[in-house]
C-alpha positions as CSV (number, residue, x, y, z in Angstrom):
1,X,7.0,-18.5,-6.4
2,X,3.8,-16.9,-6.4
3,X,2.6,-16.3,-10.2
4,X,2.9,-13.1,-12.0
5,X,-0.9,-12.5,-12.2
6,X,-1.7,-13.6,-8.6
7,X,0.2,-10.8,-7.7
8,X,-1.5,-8.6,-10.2
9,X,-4.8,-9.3,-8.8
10,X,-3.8,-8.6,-5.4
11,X,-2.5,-5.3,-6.6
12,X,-4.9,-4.5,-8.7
13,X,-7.7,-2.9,-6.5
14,X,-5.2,-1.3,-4.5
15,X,-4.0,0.2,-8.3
16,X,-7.8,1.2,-8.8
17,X,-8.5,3.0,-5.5
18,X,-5.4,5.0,-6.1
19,X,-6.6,6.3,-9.9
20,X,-9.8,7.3,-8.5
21,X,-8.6,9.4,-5.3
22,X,-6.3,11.3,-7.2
23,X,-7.6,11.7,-10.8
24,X,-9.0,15.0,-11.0
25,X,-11.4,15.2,-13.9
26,X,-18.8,12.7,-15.4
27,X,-18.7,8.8,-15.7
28,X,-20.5,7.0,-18.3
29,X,-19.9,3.5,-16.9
30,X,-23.5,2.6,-15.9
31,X,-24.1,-0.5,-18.1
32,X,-24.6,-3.9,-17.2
33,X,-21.3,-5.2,-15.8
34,X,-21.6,-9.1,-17.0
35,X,-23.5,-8.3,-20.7
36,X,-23.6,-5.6,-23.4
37,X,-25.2,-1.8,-23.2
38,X,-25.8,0.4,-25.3
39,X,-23.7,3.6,-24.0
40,X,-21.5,5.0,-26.5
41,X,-18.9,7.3,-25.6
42,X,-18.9,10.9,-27.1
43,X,-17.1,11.9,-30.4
44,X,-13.6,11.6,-30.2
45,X,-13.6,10.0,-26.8
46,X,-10.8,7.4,-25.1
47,X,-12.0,5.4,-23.1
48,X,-8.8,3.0,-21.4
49,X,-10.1,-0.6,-19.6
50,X,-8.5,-2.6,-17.4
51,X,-10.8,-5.4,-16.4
52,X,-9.3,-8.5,-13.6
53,X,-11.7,-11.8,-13.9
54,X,-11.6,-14.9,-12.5
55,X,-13.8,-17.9,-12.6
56,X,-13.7,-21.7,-11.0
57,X,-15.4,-25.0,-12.4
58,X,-15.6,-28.2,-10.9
59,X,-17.1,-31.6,-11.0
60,X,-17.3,-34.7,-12.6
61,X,-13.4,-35.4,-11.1
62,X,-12.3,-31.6,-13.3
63,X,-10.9,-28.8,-11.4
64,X,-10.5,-26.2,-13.5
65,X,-10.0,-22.0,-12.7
66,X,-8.8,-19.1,-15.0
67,X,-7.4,-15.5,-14.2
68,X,-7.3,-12.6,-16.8
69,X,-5.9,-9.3,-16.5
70,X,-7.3,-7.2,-20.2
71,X,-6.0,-3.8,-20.9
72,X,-8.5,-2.8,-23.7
73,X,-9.0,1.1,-25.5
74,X,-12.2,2.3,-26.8
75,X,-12.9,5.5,-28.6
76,X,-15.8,7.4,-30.5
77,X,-16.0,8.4,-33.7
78,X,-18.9,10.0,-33.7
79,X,-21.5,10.2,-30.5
80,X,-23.0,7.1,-31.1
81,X,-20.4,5.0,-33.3
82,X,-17.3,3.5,-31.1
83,X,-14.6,0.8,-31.8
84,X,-12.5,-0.8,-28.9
85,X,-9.5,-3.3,-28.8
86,X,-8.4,-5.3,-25.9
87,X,-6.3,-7.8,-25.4
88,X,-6.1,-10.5,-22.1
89,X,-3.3,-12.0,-20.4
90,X,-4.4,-15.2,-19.2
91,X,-3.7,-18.4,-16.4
92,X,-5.4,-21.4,-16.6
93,X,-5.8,-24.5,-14.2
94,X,-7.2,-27.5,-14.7
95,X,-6.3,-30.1,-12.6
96,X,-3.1,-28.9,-11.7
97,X,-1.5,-28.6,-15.3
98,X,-1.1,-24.6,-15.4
99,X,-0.5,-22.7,-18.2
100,X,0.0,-18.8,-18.2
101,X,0.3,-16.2,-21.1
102,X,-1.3,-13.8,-23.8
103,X,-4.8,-14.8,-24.6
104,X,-7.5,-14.3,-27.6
105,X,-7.4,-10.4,-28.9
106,X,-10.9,-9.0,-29.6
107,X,-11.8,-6.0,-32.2
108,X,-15.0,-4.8,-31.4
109,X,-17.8,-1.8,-32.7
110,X,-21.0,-0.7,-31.6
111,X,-23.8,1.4,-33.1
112,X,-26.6,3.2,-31.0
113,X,-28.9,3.8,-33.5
114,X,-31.8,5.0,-31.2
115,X,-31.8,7.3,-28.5
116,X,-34.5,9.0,-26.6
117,X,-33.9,12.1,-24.3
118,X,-36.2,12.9,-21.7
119,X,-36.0,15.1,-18.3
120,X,-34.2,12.7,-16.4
121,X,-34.2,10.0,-18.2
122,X,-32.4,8.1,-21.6
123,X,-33.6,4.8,-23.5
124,X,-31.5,3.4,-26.3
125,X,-31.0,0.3,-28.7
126,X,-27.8,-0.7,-29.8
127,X,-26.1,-2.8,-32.6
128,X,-22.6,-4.9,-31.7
129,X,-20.1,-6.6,-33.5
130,X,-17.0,-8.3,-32.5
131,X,-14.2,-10.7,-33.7
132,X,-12.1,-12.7,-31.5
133,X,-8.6,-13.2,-33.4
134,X,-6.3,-16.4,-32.8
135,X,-3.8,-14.8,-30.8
136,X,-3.5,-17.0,-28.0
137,X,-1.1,-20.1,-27.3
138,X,-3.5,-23.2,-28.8
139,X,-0.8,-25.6,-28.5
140,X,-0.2,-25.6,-24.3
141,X,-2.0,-28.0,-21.7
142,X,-4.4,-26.0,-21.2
143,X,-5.0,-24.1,-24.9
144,X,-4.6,-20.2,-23.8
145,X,-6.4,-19.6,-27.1
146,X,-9.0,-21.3,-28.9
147,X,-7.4,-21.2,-32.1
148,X,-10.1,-20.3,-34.2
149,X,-11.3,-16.6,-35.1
150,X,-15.2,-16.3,-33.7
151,X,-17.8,-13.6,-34.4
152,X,-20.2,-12.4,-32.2
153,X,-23.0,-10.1,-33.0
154,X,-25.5,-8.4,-30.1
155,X,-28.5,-6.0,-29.8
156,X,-28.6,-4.6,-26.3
157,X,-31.3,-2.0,-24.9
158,X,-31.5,1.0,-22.0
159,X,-33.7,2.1,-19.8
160,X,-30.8,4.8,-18.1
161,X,-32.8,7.2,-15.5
162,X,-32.0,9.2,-12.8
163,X,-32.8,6.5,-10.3
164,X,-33.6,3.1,-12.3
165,X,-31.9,1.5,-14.6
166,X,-32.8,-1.2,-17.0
167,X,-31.1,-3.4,-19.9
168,X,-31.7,-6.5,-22.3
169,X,-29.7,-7.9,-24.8
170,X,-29.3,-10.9,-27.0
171,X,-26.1,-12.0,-27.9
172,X,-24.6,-14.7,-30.5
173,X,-21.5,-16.0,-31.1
174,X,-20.1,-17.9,-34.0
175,X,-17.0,-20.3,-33.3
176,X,-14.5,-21.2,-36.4
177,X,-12.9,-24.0,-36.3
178,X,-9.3,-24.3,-34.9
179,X,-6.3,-26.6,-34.6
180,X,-6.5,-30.7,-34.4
181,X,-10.5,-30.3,-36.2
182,X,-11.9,-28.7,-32.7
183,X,-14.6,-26.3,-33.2
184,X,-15.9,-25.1,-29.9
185,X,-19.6,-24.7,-29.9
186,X,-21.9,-21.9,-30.9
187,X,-23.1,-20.0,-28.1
188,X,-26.6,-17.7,-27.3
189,X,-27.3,-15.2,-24.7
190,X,-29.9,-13.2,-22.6
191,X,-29.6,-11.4,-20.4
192,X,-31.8,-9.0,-17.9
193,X,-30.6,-6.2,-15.7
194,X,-31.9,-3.9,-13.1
195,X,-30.0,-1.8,-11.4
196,X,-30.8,1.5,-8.6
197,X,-29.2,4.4,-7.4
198,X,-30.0,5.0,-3.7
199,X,-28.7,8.4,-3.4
200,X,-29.2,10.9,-6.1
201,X,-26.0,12.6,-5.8
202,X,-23.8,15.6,-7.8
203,X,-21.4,15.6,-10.3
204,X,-18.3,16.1,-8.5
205,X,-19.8,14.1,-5.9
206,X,-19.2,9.9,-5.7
207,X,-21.8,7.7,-7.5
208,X,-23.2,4.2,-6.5
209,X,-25.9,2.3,-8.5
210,X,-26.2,-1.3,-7.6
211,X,-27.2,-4.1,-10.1
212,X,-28.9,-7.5,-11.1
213,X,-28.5,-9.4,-13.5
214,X,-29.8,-12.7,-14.9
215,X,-27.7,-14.2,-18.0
216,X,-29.1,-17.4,-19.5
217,X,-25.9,-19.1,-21.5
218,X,-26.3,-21.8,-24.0
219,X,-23.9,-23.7,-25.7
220,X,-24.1,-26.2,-29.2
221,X,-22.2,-29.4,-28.5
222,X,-18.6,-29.4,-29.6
223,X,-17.6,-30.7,-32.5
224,X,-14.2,-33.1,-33.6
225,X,-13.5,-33.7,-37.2
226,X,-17.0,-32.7,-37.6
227,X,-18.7,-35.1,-35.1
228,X,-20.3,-33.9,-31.9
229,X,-18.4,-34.3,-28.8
230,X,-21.0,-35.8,-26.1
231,X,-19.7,-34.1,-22.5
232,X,-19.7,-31.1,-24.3
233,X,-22.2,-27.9,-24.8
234,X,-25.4,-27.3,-22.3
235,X,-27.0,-24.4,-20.5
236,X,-26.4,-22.6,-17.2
237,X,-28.7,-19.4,-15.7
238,X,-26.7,-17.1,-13.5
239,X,-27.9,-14.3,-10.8
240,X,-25.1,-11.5,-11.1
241,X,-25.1,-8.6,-8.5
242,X,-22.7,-6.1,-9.0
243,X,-22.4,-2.3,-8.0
244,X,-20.7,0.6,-9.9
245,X,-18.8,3.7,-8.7
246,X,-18.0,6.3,-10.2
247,X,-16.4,9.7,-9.7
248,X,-16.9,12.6,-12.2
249,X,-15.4,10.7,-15.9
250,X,-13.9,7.4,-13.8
251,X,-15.4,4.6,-12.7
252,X,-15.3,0.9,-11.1
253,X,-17.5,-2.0,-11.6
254,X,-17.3,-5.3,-10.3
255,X,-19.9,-8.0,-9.6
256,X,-20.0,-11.9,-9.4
257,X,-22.1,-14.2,-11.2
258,X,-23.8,-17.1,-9.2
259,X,-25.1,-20.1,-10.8
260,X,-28.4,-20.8,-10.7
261,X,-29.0,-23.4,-12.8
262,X,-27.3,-25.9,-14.7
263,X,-28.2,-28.2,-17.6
264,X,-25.0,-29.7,-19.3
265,X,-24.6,-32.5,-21.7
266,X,-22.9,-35.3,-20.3
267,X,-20.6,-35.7,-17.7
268,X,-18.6,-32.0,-17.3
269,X,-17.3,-29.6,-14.6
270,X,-20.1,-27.1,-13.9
271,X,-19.8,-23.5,-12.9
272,X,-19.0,-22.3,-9.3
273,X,-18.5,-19.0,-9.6
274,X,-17.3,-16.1,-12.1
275,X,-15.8,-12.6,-10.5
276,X,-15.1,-9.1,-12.6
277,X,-13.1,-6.3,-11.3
278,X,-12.6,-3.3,-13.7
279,X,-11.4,-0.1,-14.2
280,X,-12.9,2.7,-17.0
281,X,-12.2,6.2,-17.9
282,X,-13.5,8.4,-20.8
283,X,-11.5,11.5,-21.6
């Protein structure tokens, strides 16, 4: 029997193409697709997410992959303030144990509290916040949840014009600590984006900008019953292409993230790849 989100992902793209041929309502989906930006939605806004990811480790005798299908909802309460929910239903495999359920929901807020307008052209800078709550299975081989309620707090600027993009951001997360004495390790980000649109095209008319990113990822070691865990924490430098359509208030990202480099403690599976698929609307 083929698992329930196998199937999803297959039909998934096939789901997307359909909403944007026949939805008949200009997008605002020109972030970075691996990192935060700092677009807000306009007041009183919905914006409805349905994001597909997948990602594969391996090494050091681990195989492990996970799946995630997240239907998330974002809206604006003022032009510059939003709040968004979302919620993932995850698979995991690692080494052939499988597991498969609801994941970790996350509350999240941002605050663009600078914007510049020019002819053609829009910088920003832009506060985040966001809690990841315990709502996942901690107590399956694999864990679908950490177990612990994290924080993560970000500052992410634009550079949106009519033919160049540009975005930075720095990101860092706090783990709690969850079940059995594990806290997971804090983690830090950068990450750099540059993105293009070839053709300058209308509003009613489809939109392509491609991107590249670079994320640097870094990870404090692990810790059990307060003492470090040694294959545990590291860093890893990813390339990220992605491109972005969009048609009037709809769009669809989706872009891979490559490894580039990897320095990990000890003796642990290292990225092979991470893939993103996603659907976003503002009405």
């Amino acid at each position: 029997m083929v698992p329930p989100i196998r199937l999803w992902g297959g039909r998934f793209a096939v789901g997307l193409a359909a909403i944007i041929i026949f939805a008949a309502s200009a997008a605002h989906g020109h972030g970075p697709i691996f990192s935060p930006g700092p677009h807000t939605p306009f007041k009183g806004a919905y914006e409805p997410h349905i994001e597909y990811q997948q990602e594969r480790r391996s090494g050091a005798g681990q195989k492990e992959s996970e799946q995630s299908l997240t239907a998330g909802l974002g809206y604006g309460l003022t032009a510059d303030w939003e709040i968004r929910a979302a919620i993932p239903y995850v698979r995991k495999d690692i080494n052939g144990d499988v597991e498969q359920g609801p994941g970790d929901a996350v509350l999240a807020t941002k605050y663009r509290f600078i914007r510049i307008d020019s002819p053609g052209l829009q910088r920003s800078l832009a506060v985040h916040f966001q809690i990841k709550l315990p709502t996942g299975d901690d107590d399956t081989t694999p864990r679908l949840g950490s177990g612990s309620t994290d924080y993560l707090g970000a500052l992410s600027a634009g550079y949106e014009g009519r033919r160049w993009y540009g975005f930075a951001s720095t990101r860092y997360r706090l783990n709690g600590e969850g079940t059995g004495g594990l806290k997971k390790g804090d983690r830090q980000f950068l990450d750099v984006t540059g993105g293009v649109r070839p053709w300058l095209t209308g509003y009613r008319e489809p939109d392509w900008v491609f991107l590249l990113e670079l994320n640097w990822e870094h990870a404090a070691r692990d810790e059990l019953d307060g003492k470090p865990v040694v294959n545990s924490g590291g860093s890893e430098i990813f390339a990220s292409p992605g491109i972005i359509w969009t048609l009037r208030n709809h769009a669809i990202r989706t872009g891979v993230q490559v490894p580039l480099t990897s320095d990990l403690n000890g003796t642990q599976a290292e990225s092979d790849y991470r893939f993103k698929l996603e659907y976003e609307g503002h009405y």
